[in-house]
Structures are given as C-alpha cells and as structure tokens.
N, C-alpha and C positions, 0 to 999 in steps of 0.2 A: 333482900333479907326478909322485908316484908310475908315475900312468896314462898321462902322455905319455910315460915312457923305453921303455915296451911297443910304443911304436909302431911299424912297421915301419921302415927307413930303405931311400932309394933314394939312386943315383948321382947327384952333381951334373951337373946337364944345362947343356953351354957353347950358347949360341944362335948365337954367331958362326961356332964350329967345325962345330954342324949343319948350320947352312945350308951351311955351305963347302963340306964333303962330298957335300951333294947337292945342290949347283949341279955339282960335279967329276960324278956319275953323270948328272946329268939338264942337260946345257950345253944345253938349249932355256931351260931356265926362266930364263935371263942374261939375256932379252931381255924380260921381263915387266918387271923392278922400274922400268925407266925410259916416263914416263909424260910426255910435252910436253903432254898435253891438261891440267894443272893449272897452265900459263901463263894463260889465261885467267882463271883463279878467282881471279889473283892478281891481275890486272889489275882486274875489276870489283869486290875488293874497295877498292880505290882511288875509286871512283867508286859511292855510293851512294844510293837511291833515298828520296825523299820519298810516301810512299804519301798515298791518301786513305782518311783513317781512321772508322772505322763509329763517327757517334758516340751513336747507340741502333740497339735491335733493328726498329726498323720501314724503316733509312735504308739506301737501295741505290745514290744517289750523292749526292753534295754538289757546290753551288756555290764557289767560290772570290771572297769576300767583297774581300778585299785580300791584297794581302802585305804583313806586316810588312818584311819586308829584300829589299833588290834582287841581282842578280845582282851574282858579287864580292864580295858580302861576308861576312866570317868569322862564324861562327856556332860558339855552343859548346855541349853537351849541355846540355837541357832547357832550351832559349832560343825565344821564341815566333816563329815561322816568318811564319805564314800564319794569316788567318781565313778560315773554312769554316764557308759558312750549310748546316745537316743540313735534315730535316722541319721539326724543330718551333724550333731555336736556332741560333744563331750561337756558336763557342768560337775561341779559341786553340789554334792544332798547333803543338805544340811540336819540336825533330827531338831525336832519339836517340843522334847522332855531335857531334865535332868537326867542323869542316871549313870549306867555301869554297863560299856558294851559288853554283855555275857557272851553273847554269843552269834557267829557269821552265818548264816545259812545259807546266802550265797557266795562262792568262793568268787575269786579274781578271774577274768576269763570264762564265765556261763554266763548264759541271757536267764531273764525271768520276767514274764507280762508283767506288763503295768496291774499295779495294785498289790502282788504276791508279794507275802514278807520276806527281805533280803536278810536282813538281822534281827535280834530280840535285845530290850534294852531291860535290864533291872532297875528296879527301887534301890534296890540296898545288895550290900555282900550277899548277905544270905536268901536271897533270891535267887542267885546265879546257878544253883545246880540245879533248880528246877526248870531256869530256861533254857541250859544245857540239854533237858532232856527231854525240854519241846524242842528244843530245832532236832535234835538227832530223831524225833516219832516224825517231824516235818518231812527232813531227808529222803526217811523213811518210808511214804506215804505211799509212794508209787509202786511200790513190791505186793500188796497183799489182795490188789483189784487183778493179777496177774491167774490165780487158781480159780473163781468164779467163770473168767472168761474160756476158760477150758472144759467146766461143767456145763456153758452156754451150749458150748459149739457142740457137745456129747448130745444135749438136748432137740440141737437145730437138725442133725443128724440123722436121729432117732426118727420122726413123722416122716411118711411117705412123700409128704409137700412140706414145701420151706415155710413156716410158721414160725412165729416169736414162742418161745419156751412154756410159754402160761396158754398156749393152745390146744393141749389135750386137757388141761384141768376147766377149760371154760365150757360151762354144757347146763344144761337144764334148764333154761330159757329158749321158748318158742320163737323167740326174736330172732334166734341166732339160725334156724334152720331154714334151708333151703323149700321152694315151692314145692319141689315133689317130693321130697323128705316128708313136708307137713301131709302132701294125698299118702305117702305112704301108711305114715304114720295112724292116719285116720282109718286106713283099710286094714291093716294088722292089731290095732287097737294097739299102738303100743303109745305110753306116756312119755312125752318128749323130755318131759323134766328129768327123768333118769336116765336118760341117753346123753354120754359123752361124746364131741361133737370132734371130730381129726381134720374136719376140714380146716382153713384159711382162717385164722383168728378164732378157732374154735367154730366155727357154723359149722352145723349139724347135715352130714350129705346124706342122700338115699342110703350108700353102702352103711350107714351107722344103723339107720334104722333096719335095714333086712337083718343087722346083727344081731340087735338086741332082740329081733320076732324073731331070729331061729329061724331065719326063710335062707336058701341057700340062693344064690346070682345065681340068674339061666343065661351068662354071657360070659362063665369065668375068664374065657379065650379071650375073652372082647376086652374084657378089663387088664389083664396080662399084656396082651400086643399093643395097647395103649400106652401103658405105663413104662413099657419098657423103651419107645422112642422118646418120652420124656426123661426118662431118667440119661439117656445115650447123649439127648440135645446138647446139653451143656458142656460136654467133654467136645465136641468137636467146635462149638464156639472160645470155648475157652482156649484153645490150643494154637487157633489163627493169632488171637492178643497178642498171646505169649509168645510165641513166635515173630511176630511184628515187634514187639517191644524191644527183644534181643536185636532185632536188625538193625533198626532203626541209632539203636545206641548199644552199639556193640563194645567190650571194653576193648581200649588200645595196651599193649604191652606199654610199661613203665608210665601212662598216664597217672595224675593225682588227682583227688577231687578237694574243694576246696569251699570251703562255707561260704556264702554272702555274708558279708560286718556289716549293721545295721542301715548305713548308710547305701550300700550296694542294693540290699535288698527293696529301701526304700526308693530307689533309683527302678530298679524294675517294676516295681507297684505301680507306677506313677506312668510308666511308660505304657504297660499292659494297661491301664485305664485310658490313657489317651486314644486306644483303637476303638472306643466308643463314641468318638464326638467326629463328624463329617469333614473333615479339610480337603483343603485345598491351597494352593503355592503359584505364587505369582513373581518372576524374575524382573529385575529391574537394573541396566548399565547405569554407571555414574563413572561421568567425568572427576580424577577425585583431583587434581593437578593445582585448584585451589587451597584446597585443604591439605595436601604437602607440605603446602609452602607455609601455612599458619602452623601447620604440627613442627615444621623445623625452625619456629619463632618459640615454642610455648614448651613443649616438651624440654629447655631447658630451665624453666621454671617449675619440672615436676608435673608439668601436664603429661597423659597419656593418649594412645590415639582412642584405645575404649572408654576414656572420658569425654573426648570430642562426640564420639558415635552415639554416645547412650545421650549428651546434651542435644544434639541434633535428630536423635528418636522422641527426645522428650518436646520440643520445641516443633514436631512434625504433628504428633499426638493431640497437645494443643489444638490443631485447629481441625482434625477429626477424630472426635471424642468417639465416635462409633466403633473404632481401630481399638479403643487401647475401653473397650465395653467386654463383659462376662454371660457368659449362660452355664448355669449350674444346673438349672433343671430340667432345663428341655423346653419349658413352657413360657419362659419370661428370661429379659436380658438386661443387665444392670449396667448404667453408667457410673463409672468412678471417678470423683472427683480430684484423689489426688494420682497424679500421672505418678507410679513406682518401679522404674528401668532394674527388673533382676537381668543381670549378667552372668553368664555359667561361665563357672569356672573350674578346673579339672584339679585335683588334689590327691593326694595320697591314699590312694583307695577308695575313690570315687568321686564324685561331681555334685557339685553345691553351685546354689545361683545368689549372692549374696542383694541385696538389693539397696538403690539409691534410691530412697521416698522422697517423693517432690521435685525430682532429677529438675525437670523443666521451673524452678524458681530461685533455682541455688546459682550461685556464681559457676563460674566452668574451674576458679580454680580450689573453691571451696570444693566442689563434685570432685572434683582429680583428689584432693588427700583425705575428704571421705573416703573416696575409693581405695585407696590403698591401704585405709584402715581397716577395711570391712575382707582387703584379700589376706590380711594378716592373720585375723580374728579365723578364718575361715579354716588356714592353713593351722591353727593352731587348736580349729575345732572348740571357738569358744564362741562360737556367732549367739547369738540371742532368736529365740522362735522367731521375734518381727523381726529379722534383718534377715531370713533369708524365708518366709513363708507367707509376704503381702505386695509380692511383686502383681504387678497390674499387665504386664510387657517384657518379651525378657527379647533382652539381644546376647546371640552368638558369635564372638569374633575367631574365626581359623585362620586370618589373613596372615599372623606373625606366623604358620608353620608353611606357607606359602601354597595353601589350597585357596585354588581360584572360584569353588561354587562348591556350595551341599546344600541338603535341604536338611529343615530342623523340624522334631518331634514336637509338637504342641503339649504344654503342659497344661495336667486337668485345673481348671479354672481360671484359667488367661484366652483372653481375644485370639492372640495371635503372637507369633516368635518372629525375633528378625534372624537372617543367615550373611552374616559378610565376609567375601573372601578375598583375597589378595588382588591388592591396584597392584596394574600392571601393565606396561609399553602396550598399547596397541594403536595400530594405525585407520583413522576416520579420514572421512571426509565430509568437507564443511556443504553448504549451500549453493556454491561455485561450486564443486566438484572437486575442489582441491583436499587433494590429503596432508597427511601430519599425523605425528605421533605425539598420543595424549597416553595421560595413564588413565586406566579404566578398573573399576569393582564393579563384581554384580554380586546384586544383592538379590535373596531369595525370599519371602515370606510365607511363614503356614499360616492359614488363619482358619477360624471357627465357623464353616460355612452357614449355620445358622442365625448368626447374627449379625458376618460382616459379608459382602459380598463384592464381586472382582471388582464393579466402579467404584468402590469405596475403598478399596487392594488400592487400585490404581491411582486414586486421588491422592492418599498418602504418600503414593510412593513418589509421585511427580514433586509434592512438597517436599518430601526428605532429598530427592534429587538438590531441587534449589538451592536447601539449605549448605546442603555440600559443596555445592559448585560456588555458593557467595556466603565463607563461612563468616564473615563480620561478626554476623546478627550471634556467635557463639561466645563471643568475650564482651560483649558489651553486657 
C-alpha cells in the first residue's frame, strides 16, 4: 500500500467534455458518429441463417435427408431441425436461436456445401415475409451470372488470340509492349501510351504499332498463312478428344445413370487418394484349426469370428508398433499409441469401416458387443465421426462369402489393411513328410511402403500367425 501512495497522480479525464471540445475545434468530425449503414445489421440480425454443418473432416457438402419441422413453425434453442446425410452418416442439426422456421431453402433430397444456408429462421411473425423473400433471391442466385457469361465468350471470340475480355482495353503503358514493338515505336515516333495493345493480356505487338504510324506490313502473306494454321490448329485437336470421349463411353441403349449419395462418393475420394502413397502386399497361410475350435466354444456367448480377428490384430500390433505407424506427409511418420482395429463393413449404399479403439485392452467379449453395437449404428447410419474416422489398422473379413484371398486398398492415413479369406480343408505335410488335412487362411496385407517394410510385413505376420494357431492368449 505503502508503494501505491508514491504513484504519480494525473487529472481526471471528463470523456464527454473532451469530446465536446473537440467536436467545437474540429465541426467536420459531427458528421462521422452517425452511421445508417447499421440498419441493415439490425435487420438481418432478425432473420437468421440455418447453415450446413461440417459434420466430419473429410465432408464438403451434405444431403438433406428430411426435415424435422416445416415452415412456420416455432423452434427453440437446441431443438432438432433437420437431418443431414454427410459421407459416412446421417445426424440431427440442431438450430442455435429461438425463433419461426420461415422459410426451407434447401428441400429434402438436394446437397448443399458445408457452410451454405439450408434454411432462414425469424425473430418474430413478422419477419417471415421478408425471409421468404431472401430464400426465394437465394434460390434464385444462380440464373442471373448465366447472360454475362455469354457477353464473356462474344468478348473471348472477338480478339484474333485468346485473351481475357479486359485485353483490348489494356494499353498505354510501355510495360506492356513487346521488344520490337518498343524499336518500332522509337523509329516511327509513335507514343506507346496511345496505342491499344491486341496482344496476350493486352501487350502491345509490332502489328499495333505499324497501326497506329499508318505503316502498312511488307509481309501481309506472311501474316495471313500464319494465322490461318493457328486458327485451323484447334479444330483438328479438338476433334480426336471428342471423338475419344464418345468411344470410350459410348451410351448403351436402356443404361441409367445414377448419382454417388454422399457416402459413395466419399468412398471413391478416399480410394483415388490412396494411388498416391507406395504399397506393397505381403501373403501369409495360417493354420486356423485352433481357432475353430475356440470360435465354436465362444460364438455361443455372442462372440464373432471379426471379433477374434481384430483382438488377434490388435494383440499382434502390440508388439510391432511400426505396423499399426502413419505417414501423412511424406516426410515424417507417426507412432500411435492407441491400437484402433476399423473393420469395413458393406452397407446399404456403401462401405463404412466402424472402429474398435483400444481393440488390444478390452476383453474379447466386451470387443464382440462393442462390435455389434457399432455394426448397428453403422447400418442405421448413426456412427459418430470418432467411431468410424480414427481407425489406426483396418481389417477386412470376406471369409463368411467364401473368398479364399484378395488384396485390400490402403486407406489414406493408416499403416496398413489386413485381407482374410476363407479357412479351408487343405492338405500339408508336417516335418516327417507326412501329410493331413488342416484348415488353412491366407491372409493378405497392403502396407505403406514408406514407413513399414517387408521384414517388418513379415514379423507381424509370423506374430499374428502364432496368435491364431494358440488362441488362449484371446480370452484371457
């Protein structure tokens, strides 16, 4: 306290009285504080917007599934709007405000990017005709850019060479002309600044300058038989395309075409990306005659045999963390601490990998009705972003349609996929020479050549072997 009475003091400072003073010296600045352009702000906060919302990182627009509530009706914070099918799910949007759905701007059935207003919500009743007659200007948006772009292409047309439309109006600057344009120029005395430039972005060519001196070309032939293989060029390139294009995808009588639903299309995004990262597939037999015999102990308890698989990926993973490692950038490669087994699974219009986190810590029969909870969610298209977008590992089971081997597509940001297909009779022989019929799977892996490689393939694989063939170590 001591040390605050030391402290300087200054004058009370009045705000009202300063300003008054120097509005009195400076009577322009009277005409600043009043501002009509925050009528508007006031208005649209009256009338607010129903966005569409990003409901994981891979999703750039969504479908509109239904609407919960029709136009007109009152809505209150955190009350469920709308369903919005994304990539991989369908959720509930909830809205944010009170208010009065005025009005839908996107029906049931159209996609719209994340962000774009799907509906307009009002303050009060009487707000509603004017959000009415935002969404209808909204609807409306996309018709009126349709006549400029016709005025473009008269424009692009027009110039002897393809140039943007604002390149005969660019001219008068020396900048923009050509080396011999400017010897021209200098030899005819003619002033560049009033010379309009036809070339490429407006740059000023010789032909501009002979123009404007009234010099006639001593090569008019030259320039004619020039210009008329350029103009010819493009018609006989153009025509191969177009010709190829037809062949290529020629229509079939009674074929139909048929949109990708979000999920489809998110499905080939993901796939097309995957042909940028290096793989490579390493096969592997497994005696599976152990693990039979535990699946027909356990699967009456509601065990699965893609619960055994993904506990025995997860328990394999464990002890090569290198396997179940990411490279996202090219440059650097991340270990993950928790081991998360996505499993693909095929659904009504496309393919979802739901995933088990922490597969390797959990019981084998807690993982089994996990698992079945997450193929529910899936089929019902209610999964949650982390339950199908933090898988670390994903295993593919085709054994139950009785394919005995495929290879699997590497998803962008995972290690590596496993592939297992159908155990099945076949006949070995042991170290004696004697044979016997055991049942056998092979198993296929892709992996991420840049960060995992075949000794490291094969070290897992000989573990997951093990684990299969002495499956104890998966119920205890």
């Amino acid at each position: 306290m001591a040390s605050l009475s030391k402290l300087p003091t200054y004058p009370s400072i009045s705000f009202s009285s300063s300003l008054s003073s120097s509005l009195l010296k400076h009577p322009r600045i009277i005409t600043i504080p009043a501002k009509p352009r925050r009528l508007p702000s006031k208005v649209s906060a009256k009338i607010r917007e129903i966005f569409m919302p990003a409901l994981s990182s891979t999703m750039t627009e969504g479908k509109i599934v239904s609407w919960s509530k029709s136009e007109g009706d009152v809505l209150k914070k955190g009350e469920s709007v709308v369903v919005v099918e994304s990539d991989k799910a369908d959720m509930d949007v909830e809205t944010f405000y009170d208010g009065i759905l005025a009005a839908i701007v996107v029906p049931e059935g159209q996609s719209a990017p994340v962000g774009a207003p799907i509906g307009l919500l009002a303050e009060t009743e009487a707000d509603i005709a004017e959000a009415k007659a935002k969404a209808a200007s909204a609807q409306t948006g996309g018709s009126p850019p349709s006549p400029p772009s016709s005025e473009t292409a008269d424009t692009v047309v027009t110039p002897p060479a393809p140039a943007p439309p604002v390149s005969p109006a660019v001219g008068g600057r020396e900048g923009v002309a050509t080396p011999y344009a400017k010897k021209l120029a200098k030899q005819h005395k003619v002033e560049l600044s009033k010379v309009k430039g036809t070339g490429p972005f407006g740059r000023i060519t010789p032909e501009d300058v002979e123009k404007a001196a009234g010099v006639v070309s001593k090569k008019p032939q030259t320039v004619v038989v020039a210009a008329a293989p350029a103009a010819a060029a493009p018609v006989p390139a153009a025509t191969p395309a177009a010709a190829g294009s037809s062949g290529n995808f020629a229509e079939i009588p009674g074929s139909s075409v048929v949109a990708f639903t979000g999920m489809q299309a998110a499905v080939a995004k993901n796939m097309v990306e995957s042909l940028s990262v290096p793989t490579f597939r390493v096969g592997y037999p497994i005696v599976t005659d152990a693990l039979d015999t535990l699946y027909e102990k356990v699967k009456k308890k509601g065990v699965t045999m893609t619960a055994l698989l993904a506990k025995a990926a997860a328990m394999a993973l464990a002890q090569h963390p290198v396997v179940n490692s990411t490279c996202k950038d090219g440059k650097s490669f991340t270990y993950n601490d928790n081991i998360n087994i996505a499993v693909a699974v095929a659904i009504n219009g496309g393919l979802i990998t739901p995933v088990l986190q922490d597969a390797h810590k959990m019981d084998l029969y807690l993982l089994s009705q996990k698992w079945k909870e997450l193929v529910e969610k899936a089929r019902a298209k209610q999964l949650q972003p982390h339950e199908y977008n933090s898988g670390t590992f994903t295993l593919s089971n085709l054994g139950m349609f009785g394919v005995d081997r495929f290879d699997a597509i590497l998803p962008p940001g995972q290690g590596a996929i496993m592939a297992v297909g159908a155990s099945k009779p076949t006949v070995v022989a042991d170290a004696d020479g004697f044979f016997s019929v055991k049942n056998k799977m092979l198993v296929n892996v892709t992996a991420d050549h840049r960060v995992i490689y075949g000794a490291d393939l094969a070290a897992f694989l000989q573990t997951f072997s093990k684990i299969i063939q002495n499956p104890d170590s998966l119920t205890m």
